[in-house]
C-alpha positions in Angstrom: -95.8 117.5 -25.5 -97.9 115.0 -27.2 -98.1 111.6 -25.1 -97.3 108.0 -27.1 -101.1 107.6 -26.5 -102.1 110.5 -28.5 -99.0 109.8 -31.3 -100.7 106.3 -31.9 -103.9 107.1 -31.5 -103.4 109.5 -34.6 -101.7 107.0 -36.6 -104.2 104.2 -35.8 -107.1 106.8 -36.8 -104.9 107.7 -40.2 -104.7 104.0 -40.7 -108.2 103.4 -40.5 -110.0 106.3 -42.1 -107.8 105.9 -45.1 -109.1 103.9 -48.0 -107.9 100.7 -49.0 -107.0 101.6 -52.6 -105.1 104.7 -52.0 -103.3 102.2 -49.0 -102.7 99.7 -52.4 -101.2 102.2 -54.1 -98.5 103.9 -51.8 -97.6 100.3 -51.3 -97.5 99.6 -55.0 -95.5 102.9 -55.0 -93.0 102.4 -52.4 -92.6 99.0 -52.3 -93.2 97.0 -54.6 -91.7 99.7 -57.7 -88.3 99.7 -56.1 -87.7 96.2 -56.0 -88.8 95.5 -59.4 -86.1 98.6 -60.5 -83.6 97.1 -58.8 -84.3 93.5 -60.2 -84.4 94.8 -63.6 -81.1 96.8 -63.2 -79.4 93.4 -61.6 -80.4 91.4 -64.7 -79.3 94.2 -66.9 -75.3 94.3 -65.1 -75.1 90.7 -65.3 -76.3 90.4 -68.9 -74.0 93.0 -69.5 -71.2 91.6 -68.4 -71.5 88.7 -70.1 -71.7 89.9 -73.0 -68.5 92.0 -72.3 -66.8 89.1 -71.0 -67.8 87.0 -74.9 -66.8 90.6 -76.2 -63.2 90.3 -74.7 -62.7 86.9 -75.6 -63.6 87.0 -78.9 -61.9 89.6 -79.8 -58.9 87.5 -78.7 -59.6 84.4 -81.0 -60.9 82.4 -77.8 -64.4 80.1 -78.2 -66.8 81.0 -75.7 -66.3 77.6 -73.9 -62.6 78.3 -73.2 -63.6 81.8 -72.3 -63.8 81.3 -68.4 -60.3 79.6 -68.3 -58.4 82.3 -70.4 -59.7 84.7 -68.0 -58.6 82.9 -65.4 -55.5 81.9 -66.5 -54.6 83.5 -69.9 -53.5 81.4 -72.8 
């Protein structure tokens, strides 16, 4: 059974012998990819659903600047 030494002793060596620019890119890969998807797909919803929301109302007869209050409260 391998001691927490050994375990950390191994990752520490892994750490170190691996170059800096394959380090760069498993962090540009993991980390930093992800949370630009997930910005992009958060603007994306909220853009469209606006634009559904100016959809609705307009199809209705309502200007955008009364939109908010006829969803709110209808006519």
């Amino acid at each position: 059974m391998a001691t927490i030494r050994s375990i950390s002793k191994k990752i520490a060596s892994l750490i170190l012998d691996t170059d800096l620019a394959t380090i760069g890119k498993k962090i540009l890969k993991w980390l930093v990819l992800p949370v630009v998807a997930f910005l992009l797909l958060g603007v994306g919803y909220d853009t469209y659903q606006n634009n559904k929301r100016l959809t609705y109302c307009s199809d209705r007869g309502v200007s955008e600047s009364q939109c908010d209050y006829f969803i709110e409260y209808g006519d």
